[in-house]
C-alpha positions as CSV (number, residue, x, y, z in Angstrom):
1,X,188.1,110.7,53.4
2,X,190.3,107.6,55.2
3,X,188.4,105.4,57.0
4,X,189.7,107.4,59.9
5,X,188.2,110.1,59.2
6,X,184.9,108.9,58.7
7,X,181.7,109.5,61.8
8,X,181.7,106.6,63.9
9,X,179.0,103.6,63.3
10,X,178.3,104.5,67.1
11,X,177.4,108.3,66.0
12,X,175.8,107.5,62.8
13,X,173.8,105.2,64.8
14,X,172.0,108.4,66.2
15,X,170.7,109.2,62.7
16,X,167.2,108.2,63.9
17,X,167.0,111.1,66.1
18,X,167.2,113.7,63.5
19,X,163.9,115.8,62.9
20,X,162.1,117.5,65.6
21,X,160.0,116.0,68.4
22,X,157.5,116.8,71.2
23,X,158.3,115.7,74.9
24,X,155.9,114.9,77.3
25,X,156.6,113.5,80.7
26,X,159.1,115.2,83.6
27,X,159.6,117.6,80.8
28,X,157.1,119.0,78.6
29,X,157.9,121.3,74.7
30,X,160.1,120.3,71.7
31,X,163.9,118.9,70.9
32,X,165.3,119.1,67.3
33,X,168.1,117.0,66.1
34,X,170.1,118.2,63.1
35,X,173.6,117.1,61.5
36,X,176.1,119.7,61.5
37,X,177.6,119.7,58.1
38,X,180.1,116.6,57.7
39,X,178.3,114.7,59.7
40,X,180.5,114.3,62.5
41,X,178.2,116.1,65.4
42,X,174.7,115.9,65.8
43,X,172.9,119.3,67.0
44,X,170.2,119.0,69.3
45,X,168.1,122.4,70.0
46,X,166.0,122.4,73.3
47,X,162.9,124.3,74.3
48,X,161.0,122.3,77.4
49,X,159.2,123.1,80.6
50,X,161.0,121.3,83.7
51,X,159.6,121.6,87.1
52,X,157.4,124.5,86.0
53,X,160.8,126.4,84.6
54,X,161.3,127.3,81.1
55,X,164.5,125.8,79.6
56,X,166.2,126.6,76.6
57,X,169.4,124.7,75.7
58,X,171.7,122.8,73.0
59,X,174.1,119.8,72.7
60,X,176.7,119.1,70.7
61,X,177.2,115.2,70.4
62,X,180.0,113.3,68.6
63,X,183.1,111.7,69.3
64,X,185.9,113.6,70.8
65,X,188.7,113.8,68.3
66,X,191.6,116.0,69.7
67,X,193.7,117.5,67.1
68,X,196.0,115.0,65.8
69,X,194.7,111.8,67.8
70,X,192.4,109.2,67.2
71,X,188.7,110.2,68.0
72,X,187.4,108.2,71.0
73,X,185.0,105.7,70.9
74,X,182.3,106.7,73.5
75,X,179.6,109.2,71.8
76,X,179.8,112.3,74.0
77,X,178.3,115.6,74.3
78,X,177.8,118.7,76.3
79,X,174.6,120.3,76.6
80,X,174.5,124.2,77.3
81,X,171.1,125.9,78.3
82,X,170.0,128.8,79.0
83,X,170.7,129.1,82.5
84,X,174.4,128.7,82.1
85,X,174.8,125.1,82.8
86,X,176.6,122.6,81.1
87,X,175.7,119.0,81.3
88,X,178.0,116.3,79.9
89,X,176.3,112.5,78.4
90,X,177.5,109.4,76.9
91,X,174.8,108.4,74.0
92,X,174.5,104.8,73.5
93,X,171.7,103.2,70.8
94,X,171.8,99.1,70.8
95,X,169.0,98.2,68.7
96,X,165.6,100.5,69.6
97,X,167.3,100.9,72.8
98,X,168.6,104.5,73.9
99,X,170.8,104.8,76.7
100,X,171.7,108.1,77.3
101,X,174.8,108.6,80.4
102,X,174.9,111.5,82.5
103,X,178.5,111.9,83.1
104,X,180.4,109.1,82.1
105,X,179.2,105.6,80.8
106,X,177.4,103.2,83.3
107,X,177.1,106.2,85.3
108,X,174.0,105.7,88.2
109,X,172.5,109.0,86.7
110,X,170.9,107.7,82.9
111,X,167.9,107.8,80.6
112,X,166.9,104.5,78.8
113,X,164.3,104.4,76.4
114,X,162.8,102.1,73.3
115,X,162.1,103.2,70.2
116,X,158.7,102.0,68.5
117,X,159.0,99.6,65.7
118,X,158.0,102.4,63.3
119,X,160.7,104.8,65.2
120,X,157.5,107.3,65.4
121,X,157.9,107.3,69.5
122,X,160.8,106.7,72.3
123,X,159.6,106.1,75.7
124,X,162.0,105.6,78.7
125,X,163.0,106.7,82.4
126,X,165.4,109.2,83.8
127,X,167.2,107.8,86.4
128,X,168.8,109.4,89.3
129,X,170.9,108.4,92.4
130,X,168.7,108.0,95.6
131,X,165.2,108.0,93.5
132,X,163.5,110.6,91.8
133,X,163.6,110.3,87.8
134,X,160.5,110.6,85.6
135,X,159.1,108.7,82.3
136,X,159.5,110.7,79.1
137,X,157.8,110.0,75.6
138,X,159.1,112.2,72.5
139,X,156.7,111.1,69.6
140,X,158.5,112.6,65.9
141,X,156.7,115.7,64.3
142,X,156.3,114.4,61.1
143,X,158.1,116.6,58.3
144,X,155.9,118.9,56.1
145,X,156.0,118.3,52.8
């Protein structure tokens, strides 16, 4: 592969995700990150309880690469759940810090969390326009043997 054609450090960044985790917080079940083969997109598969209401959902997060073009340099994705909504994010990871955009980058609308030093937990806020938001932990399932 060119180095063109290669994930971005940006994307490959996001590496720390993969496995499955529990969510507690504003939302309450499990999330599961996966790389698609290639490693261009990370899969994440949703099953949480939101304001009482089951939700089950998945995202799609990479950079956009339309045929014959350069890929962009934002991470993106689109989440789809099971009530027929889509969501568009920007994911940004500086460090153990996870900023993840709803709608475009430096939107008012985030999430920002830290990772622990031994990347075992992530705990940050949801932030939204005119208040409202919640704290959210996901602590890593650890793999079975």
């Amino acid at each position: 592969m060119s180095e063109t054609n290669l994930p971005s450090a940006g994307l490959k960044a996001l590496d720390r995700l993969v496995g499955t985790w529990t969510v507690t917080g504003g939302a309450e079940g499990t999330v599961r990150y996966e790389w698609m083969p290639g490693g261009f997109f990370l899969i994440q598969h949703v099953e949480l309880t939101q304001s009482g209401e089951p939700v089950s959902g998945m995202e799609l997060i990479g950079n956009l690469r339309p045929f014959g073009e350069p890929a962009g340099t934002d991470v993106v994705s689109r989440y789809y759940d099971s009530n027929g909504n889509t969501f568009d994010y920007v994911y940004e990871l500086t460090g153990d810090t996870l900023t993840i955009w709803a709608g475009a980058k430096g939107s008012p609308a985030y999430y920002e969390g830290t990772f622990s030093a031994d990347g075992t937990t992530a705990t940050g806020d949801w932030v939204y326009p005119g208040g409202g938001g919640y704290t959210s932990t996901m602590t890593r399932v650890p793999a079975r043997p």
